[in-house]
ZAROTOR-998923 format. One record per atom (N, C-alpha, C): x, y, z; chain; residue in three letters; atom name; residue number from 1. Coordinates in pm, whole numbers, padded with zeros to 5 digits. Example, Ala and Ser with C-alpha at 12.3 -4.5 7.8 and 13.67 -1.06 7.14 Angstrom:
REM ZAROTOR-998923
> u, v, w, miro, tivo, vomi, marti
> 01319, -00569, 00780, A, Ala, N, 1
> 01230, -00450, 00780, A, Ala, CA, 1
> 01320, -00330, 00780, A, Ala, C, 1
> 01285, -00225, 00708, A, Ser, N, 2
> 01367, -00106, 00714, A, Ser, CA, 2
> 01290, 00003, 00787, A, Ser, C, 2
This chain:
REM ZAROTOR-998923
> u, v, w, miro, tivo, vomi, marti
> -00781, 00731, 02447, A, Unk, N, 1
> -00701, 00612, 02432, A, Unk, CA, 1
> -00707, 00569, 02285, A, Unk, C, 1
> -00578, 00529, 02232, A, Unk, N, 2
> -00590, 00493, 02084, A, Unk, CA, 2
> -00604, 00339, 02095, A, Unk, C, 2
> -00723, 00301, 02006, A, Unk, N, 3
> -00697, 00152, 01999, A, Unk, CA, 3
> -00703, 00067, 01888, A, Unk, C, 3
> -00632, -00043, 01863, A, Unk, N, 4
> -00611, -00096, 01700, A, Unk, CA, 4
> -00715, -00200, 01699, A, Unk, C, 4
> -00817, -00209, 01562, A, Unk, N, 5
> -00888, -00387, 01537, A, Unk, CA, 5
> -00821, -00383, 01431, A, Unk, C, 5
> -00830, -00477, 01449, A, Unk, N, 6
> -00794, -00590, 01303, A, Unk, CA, 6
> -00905, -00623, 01265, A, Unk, C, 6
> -00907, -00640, 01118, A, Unk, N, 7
> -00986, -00651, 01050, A, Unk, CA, 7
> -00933, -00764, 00926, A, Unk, C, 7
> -01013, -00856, 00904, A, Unk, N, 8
> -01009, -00910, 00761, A, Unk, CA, 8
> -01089, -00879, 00710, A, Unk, C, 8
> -01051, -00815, 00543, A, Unk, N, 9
> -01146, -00750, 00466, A, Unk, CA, 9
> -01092, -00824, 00314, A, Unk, C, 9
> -01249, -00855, 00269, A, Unk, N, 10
> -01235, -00883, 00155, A, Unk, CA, 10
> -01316, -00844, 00042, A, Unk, C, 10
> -01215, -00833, -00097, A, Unk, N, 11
> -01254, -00693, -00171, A, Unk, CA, 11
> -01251, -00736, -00352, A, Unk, C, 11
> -01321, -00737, -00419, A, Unk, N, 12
> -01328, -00786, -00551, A, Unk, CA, 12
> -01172, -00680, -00629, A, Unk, C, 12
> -01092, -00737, -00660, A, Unk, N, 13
> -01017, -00663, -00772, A, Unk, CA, 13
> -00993, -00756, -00882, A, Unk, C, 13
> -01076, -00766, -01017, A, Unk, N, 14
> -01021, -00770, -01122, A, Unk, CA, 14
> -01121, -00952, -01153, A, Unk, C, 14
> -01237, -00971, -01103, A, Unk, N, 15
> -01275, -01043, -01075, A, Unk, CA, 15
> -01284, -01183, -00993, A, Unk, C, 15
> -01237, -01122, -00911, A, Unk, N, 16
> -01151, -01216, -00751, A, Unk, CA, 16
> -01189, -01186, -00676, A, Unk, C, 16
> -01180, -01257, -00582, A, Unk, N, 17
> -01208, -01201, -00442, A, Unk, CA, 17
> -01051, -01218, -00366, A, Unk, C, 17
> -00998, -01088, -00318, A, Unk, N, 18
> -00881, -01070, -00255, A, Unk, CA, 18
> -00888, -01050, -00112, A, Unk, C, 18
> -00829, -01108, -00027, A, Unk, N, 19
> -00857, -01093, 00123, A, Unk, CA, 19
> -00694, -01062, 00210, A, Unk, C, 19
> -00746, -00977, 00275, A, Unk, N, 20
> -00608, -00910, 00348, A, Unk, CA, 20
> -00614, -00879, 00486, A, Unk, C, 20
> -00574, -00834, 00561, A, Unk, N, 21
> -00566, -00754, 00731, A, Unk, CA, 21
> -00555, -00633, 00752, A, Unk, C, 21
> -00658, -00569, 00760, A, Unk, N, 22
> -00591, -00425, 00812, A, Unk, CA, 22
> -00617, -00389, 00909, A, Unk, C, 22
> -00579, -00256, 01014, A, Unk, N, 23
> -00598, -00256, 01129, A, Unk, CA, 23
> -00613, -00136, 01134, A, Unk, C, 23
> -00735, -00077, 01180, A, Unk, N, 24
> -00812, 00052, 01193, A, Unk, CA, 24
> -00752, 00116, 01331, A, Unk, C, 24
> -00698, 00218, 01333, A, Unk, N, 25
> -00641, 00299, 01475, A, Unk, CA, 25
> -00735, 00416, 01480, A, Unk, C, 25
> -00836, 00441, 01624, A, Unk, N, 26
> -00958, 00498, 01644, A, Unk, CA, 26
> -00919, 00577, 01818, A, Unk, C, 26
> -00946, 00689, 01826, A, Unk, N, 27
> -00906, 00751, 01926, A, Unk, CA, 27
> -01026, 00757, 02040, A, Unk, C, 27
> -01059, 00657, 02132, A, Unk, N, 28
> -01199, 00573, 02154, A, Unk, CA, 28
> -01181, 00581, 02321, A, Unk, C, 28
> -01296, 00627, 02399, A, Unk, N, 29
> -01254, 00602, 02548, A, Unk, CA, 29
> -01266, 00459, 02570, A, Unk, C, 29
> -01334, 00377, 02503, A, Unk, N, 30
> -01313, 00201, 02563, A, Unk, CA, 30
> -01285, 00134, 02469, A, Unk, C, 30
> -01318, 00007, 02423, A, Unk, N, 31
> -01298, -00069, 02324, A, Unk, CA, 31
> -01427, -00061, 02262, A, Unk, C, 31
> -01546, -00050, 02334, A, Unk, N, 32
> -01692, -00124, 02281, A, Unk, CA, 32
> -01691, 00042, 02168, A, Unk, C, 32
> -01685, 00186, 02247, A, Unk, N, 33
> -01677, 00256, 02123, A, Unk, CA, 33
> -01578, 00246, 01972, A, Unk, C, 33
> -01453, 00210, 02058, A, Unk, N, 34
> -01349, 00191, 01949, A, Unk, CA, 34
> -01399, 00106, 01823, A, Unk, C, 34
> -01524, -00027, 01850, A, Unk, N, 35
> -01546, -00099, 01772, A, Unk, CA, 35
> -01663, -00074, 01700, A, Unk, C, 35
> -01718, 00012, 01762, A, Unk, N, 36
> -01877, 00103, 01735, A, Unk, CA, 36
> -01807, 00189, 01543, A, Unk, C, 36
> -01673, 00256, 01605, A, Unk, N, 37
> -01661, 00301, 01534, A, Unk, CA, 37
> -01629, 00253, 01383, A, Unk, C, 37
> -01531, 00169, 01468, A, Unk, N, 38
> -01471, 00058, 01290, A, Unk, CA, 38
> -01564, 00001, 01264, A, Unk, C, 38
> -01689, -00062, 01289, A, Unk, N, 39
> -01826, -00064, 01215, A, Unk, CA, 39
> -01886, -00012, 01136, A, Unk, C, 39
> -01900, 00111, 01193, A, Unk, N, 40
> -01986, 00184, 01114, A, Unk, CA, 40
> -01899, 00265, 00989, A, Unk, C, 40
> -01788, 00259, 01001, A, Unk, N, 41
> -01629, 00279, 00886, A, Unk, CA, 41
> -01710, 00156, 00773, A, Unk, C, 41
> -01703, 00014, 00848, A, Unk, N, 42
> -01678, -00067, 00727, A, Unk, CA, 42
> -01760, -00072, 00674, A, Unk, C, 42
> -01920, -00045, 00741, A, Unk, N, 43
> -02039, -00039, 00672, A, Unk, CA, 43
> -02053, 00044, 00568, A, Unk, C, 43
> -01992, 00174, 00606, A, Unk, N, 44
> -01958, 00331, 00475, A, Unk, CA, 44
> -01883, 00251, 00377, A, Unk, C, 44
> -01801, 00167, 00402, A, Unk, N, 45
> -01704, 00099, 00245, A, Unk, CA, 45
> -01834, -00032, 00251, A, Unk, C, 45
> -01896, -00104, 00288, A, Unk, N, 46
> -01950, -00189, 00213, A, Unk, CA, 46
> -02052, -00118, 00102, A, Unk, C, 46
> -02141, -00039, 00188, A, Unk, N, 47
> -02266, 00093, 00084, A, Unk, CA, 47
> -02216, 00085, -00043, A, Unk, C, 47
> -02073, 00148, -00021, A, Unk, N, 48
> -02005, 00238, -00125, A, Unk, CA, 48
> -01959, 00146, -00186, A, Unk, C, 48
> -01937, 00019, -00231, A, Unk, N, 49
> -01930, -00108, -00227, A, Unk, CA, 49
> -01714, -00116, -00265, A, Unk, C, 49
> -01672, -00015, -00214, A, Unk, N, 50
> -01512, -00062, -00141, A, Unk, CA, 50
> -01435, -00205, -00097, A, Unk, C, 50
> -01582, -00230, -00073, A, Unk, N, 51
> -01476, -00360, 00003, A, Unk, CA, 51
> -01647, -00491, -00032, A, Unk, C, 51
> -01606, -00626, -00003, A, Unk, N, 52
> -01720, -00741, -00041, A, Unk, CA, 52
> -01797, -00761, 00156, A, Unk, C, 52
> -01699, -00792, 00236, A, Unk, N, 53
> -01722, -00827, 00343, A, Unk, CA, 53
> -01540, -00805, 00452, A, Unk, C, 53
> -01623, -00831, 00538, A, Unk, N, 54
> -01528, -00749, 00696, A, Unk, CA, 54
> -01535, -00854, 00792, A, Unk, C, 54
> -01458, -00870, 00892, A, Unk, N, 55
> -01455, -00972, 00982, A, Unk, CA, 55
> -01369, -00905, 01104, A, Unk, C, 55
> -01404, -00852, 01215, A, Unk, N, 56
> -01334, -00866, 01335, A, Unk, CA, 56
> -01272, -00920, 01385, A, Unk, C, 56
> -01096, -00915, 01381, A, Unk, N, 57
> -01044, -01043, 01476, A, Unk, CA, 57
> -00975, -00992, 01607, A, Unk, C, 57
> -00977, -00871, 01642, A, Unk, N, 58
> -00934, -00840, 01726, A, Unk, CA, 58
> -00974, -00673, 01756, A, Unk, C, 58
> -00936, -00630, 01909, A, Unk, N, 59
> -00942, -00497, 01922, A, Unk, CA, 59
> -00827, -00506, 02059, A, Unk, C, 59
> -00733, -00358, 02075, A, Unk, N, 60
> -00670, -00392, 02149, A, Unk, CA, 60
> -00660, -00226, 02195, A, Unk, C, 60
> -00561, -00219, 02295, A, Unk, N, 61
> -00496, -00045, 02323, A, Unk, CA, 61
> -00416, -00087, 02264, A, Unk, C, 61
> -00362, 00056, 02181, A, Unk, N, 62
> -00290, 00048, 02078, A, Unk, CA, 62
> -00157, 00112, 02162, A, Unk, C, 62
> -00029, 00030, 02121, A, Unk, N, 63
> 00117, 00124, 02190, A, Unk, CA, 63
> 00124, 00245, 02097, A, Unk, C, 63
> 00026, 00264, 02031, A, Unk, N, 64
> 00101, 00382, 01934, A, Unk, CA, 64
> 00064, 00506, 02069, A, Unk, C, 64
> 00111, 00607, 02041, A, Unk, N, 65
> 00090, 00746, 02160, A, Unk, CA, 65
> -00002, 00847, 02109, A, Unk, C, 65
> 00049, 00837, 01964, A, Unk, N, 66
> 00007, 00991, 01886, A, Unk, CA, 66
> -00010, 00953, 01731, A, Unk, C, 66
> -00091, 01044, 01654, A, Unk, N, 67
> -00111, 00998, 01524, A, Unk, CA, 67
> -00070, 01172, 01449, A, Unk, C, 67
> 00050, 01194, 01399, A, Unk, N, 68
> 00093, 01285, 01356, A, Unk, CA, 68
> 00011, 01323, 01190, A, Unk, C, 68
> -00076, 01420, 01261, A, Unk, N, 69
> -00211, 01448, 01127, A, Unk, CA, 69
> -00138, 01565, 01033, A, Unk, C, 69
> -00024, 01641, 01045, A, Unk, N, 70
> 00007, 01764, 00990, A, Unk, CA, 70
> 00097, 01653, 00845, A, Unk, C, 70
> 00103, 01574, 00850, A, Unk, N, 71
> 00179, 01476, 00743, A, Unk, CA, 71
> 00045, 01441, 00622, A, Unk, C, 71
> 00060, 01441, 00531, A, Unk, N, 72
> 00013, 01377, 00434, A, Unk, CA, 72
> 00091, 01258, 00329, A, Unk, C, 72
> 00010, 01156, 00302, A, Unk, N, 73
> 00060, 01061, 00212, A, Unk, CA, 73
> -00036, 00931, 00160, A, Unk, C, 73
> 00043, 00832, 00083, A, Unk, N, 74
> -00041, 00688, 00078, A, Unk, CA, 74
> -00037, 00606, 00128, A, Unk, C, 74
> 00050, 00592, 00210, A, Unk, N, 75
> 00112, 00480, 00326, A, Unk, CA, 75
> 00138, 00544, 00449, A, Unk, C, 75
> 00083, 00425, 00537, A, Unk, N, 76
> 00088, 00470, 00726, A, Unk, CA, 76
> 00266, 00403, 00743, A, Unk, C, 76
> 00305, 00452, 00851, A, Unk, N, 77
> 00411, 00439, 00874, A, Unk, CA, 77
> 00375, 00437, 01043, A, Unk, C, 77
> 00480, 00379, 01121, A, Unk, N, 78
> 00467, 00382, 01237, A, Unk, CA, 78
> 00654, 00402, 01286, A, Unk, C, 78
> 00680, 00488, 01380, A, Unk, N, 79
> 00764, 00572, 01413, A, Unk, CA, 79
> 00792, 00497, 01527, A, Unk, C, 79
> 00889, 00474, 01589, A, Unk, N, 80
> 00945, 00427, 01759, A, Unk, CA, 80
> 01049, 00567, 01787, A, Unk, C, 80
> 01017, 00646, 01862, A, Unk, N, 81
> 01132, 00754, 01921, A, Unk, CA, 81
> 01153, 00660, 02031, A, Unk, C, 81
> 01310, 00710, 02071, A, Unk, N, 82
> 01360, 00707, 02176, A, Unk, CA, 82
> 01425, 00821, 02207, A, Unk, C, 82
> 01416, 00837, 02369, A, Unk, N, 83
> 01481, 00921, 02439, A, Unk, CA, 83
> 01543, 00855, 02595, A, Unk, C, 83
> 01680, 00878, 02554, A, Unk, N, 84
> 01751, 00780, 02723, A, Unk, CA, 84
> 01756, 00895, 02804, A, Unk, C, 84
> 01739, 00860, 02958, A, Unk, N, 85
> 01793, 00894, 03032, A, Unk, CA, 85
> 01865, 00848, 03137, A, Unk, C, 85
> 01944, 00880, 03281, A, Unk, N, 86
> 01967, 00814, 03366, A, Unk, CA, 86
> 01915, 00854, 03432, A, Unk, C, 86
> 01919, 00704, 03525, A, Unk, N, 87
> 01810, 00688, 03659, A, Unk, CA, 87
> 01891, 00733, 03791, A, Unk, C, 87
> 01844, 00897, 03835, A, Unk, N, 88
> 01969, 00876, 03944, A, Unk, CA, 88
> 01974, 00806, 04041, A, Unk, C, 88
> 01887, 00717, 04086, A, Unk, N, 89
> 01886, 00591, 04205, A, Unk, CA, 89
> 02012, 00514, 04159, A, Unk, C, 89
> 02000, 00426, 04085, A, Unk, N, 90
> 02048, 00319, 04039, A, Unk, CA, 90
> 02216, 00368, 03934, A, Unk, C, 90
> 02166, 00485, 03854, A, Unk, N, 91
> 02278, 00532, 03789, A, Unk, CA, 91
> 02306, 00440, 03666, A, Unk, C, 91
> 02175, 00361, 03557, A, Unk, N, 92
> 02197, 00288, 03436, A, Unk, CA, 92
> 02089, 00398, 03366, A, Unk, C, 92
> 02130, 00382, 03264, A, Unk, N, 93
> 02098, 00448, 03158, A, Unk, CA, 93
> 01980, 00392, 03124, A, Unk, C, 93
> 01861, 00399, 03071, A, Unk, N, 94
> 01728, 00392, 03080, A, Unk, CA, 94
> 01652, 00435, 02929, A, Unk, C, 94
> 01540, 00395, 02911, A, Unk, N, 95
> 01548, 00448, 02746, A, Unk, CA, 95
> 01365, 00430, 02770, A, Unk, C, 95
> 01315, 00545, 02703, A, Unk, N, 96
> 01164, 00581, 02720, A, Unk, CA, 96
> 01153, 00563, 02590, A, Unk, C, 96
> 01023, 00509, 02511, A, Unk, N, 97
> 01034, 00466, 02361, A, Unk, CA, 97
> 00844, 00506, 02363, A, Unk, C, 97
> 00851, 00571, 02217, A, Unk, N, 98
> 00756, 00626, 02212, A, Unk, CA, 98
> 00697, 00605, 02052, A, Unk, C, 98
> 00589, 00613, 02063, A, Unk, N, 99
> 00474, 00527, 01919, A, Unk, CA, 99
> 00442, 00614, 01847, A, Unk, C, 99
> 00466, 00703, 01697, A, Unk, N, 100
> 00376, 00786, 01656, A, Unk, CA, 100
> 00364, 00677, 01505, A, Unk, C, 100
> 00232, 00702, 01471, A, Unk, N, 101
> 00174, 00701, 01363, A, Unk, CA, 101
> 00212, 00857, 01238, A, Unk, C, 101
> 00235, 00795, 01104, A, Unk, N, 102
> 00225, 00891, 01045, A, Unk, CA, 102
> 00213, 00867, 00894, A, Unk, C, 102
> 00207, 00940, 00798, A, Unk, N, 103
> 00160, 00938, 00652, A, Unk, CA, 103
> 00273, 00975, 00594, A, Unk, C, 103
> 00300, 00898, 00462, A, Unk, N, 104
> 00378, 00957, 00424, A, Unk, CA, 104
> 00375, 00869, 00234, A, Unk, C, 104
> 00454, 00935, 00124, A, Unk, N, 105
> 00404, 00889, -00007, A, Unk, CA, 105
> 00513, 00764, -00021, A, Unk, C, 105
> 00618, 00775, 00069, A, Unk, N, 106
> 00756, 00649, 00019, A, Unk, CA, 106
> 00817, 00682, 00140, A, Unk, C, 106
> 00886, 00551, 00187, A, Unk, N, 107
> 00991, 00569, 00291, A, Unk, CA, 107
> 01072, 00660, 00310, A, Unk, C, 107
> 01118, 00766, 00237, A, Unk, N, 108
> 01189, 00849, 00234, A, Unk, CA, 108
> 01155, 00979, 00288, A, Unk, C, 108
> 01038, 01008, 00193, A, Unk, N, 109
> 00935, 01149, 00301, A, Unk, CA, 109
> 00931, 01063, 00420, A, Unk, C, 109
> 00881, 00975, 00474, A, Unk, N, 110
> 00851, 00953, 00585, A, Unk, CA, 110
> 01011, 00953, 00658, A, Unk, C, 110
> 01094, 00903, 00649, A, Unk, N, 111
> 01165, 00966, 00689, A, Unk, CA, 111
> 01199, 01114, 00732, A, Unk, C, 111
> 01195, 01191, 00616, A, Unk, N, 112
> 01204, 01285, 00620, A, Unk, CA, 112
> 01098, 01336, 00734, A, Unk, C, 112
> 00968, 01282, 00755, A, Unk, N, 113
> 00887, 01332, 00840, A, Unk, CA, 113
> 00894, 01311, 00983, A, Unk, C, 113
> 00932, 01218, 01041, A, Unk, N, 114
> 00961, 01167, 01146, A, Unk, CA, 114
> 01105, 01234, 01210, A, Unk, C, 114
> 01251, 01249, 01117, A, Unk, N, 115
> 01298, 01335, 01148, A, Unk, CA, 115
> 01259, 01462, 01213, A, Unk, C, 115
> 01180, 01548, 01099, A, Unk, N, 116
> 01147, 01683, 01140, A, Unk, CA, 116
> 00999, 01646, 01280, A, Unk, C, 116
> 00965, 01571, 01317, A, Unk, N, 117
> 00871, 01552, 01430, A, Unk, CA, 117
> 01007, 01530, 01587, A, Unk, C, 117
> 01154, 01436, 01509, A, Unk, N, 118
> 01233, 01431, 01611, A, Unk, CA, 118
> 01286, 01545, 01667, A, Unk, C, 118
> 01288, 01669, 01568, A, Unk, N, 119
> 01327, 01782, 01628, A, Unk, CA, 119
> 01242, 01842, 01666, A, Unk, C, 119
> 01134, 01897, 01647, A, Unk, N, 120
> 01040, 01966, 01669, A, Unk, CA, 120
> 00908, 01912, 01799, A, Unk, C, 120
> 00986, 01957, 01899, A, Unk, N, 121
> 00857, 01910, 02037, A, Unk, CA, 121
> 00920, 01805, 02112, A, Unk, C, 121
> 00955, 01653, 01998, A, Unk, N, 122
> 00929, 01563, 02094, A, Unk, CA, 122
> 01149, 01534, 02130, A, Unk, C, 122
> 01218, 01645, 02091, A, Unk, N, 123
> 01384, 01589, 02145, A, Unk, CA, 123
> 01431, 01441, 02129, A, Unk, C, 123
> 01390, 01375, 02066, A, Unk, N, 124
> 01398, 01225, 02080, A, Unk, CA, 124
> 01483, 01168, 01980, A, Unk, C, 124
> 01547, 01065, 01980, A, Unk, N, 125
> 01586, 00974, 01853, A, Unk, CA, 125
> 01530, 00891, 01770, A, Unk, C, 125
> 01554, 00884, 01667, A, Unk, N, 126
> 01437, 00785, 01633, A, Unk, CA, 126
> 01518, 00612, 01586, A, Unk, C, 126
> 01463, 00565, 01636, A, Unk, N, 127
> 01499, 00411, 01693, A, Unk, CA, 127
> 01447, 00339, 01521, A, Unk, C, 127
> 01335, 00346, 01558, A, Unk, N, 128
> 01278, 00242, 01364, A, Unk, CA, 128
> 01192, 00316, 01323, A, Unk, C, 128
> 01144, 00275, 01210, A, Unk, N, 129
> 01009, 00307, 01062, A, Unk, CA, 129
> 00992, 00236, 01042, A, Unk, C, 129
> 00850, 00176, 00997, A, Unk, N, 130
> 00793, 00038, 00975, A, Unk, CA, 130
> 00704, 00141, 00899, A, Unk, C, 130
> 00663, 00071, 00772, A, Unk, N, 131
> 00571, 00028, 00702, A, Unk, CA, 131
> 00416, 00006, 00765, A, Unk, C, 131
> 00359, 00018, 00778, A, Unk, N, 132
> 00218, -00064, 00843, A, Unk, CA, 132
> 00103, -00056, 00764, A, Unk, C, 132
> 00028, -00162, 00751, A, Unk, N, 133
> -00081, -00070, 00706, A, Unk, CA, 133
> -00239, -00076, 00768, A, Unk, C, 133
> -00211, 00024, 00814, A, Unk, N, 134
> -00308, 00084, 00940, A, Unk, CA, 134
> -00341, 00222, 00876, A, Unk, C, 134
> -00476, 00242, 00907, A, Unk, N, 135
> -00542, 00340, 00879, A, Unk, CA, 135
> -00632, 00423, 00984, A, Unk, C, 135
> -00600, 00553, 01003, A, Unk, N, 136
> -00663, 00612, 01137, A, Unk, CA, 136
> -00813, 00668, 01115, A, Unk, C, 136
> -00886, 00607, 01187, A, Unk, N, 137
> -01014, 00684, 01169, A, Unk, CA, 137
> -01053, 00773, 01230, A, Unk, C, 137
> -01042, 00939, 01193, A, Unk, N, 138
> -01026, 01044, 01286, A, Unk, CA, 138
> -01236, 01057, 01319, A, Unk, C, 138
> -01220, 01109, 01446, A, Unk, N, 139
> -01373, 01096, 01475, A, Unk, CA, 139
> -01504, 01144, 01402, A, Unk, C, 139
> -01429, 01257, 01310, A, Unk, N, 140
> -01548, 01351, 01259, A, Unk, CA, 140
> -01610, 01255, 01140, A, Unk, C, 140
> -01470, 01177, 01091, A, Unk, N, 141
> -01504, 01081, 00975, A, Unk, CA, 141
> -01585, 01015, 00994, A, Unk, C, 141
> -01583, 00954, 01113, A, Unk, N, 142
> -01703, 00815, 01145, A, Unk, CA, 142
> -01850, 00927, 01151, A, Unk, C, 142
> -01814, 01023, 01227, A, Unk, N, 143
> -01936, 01121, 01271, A, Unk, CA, 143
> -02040, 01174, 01112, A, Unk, C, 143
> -01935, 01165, 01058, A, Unk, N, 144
> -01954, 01278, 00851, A, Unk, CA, 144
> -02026, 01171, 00795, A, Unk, C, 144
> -01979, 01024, 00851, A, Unk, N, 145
> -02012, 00911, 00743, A, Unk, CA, 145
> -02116, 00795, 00815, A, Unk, C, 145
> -02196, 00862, 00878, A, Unk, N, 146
> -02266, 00753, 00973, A, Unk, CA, 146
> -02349, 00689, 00866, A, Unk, C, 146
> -02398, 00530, 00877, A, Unk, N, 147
> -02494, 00470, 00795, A, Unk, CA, 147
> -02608, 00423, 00862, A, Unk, C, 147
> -02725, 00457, 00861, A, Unk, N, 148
> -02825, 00411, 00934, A, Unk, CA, 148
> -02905, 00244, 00844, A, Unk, C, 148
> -02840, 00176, 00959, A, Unk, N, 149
> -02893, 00053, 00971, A, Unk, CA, 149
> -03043, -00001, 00982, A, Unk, C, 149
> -03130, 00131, 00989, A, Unk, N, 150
> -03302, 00097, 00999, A, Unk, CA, 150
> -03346, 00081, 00874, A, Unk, C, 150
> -03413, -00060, 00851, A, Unk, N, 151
> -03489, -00094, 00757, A, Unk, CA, 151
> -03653, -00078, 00759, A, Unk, C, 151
């Protein structure tokens, strides 16, 4: 199950303290791991001193479906496919809408990327592109970057 926290994180640039939202997407069987994980993420950026301080405001199941890893870029993007069909009971046209996450350097590759994901596997249209900025924490990362908390 993919699931999103939110996070307020705040981060010294330029002798300030700058504070923003981001929202960590973690591929987690419950929430309590999902949050295990974005922990021990923010603790690796506090060490490394990335960021000043972190705040939890939320954890949720995420509508995203899939996090398309064969993409590279600097910005997350989030994808809505659609694919209609009809319902033969009823006989109205019907529309299945589907969540991918993906990377990309400017709206345009990402375009370009989400296209070539519309042809390839998933037959679908693609409905919107959004901007987001969400960052996926794939498992090995949290696993590569654990911080032990024993003093």
């Amino acid at each position: 199950m993919l699931t999103e926290t939110r996070v307020k994180i705040s981060k010294q640039v330029d002798d300030k303290i700058r504070k923003s939202t981001t929202t960590f997407l973690t591929d987690s069987e419950n929430l309590v791991e999902a949050l295990a994980v974005v922990i021990n993420h923010l603790n690796v950026m506090k060490v490394s001193h990335l960021i000043e301080d972190a705040e939890i405001v939320a954890c949720k199941q995420s509508s995203i479906k899939e996090v398309a890893t064969q993409f590279e870029g600097e910005k997350s993007y989030v994808a809505t496919l659609k694919d209609l069909w009809v319902d033969e009971v009823s006989g109205e046209e019907k529309a299945i809408r589907y969540k991918v996450l993906l990377y990309a350097d400017d709206l345009t590759q990402a375009n370009v990327n989400v296209q070539q994901l519309s042809r390839e596997g998933y037959d679908m249209e693609v409905e919107s592109l959004t901007e987001m900025d969400m960052f996926y924490i794939e498992e090995s990362d949290s696993q590569d970057n654990e911080v032990d908390n024993r003093d």
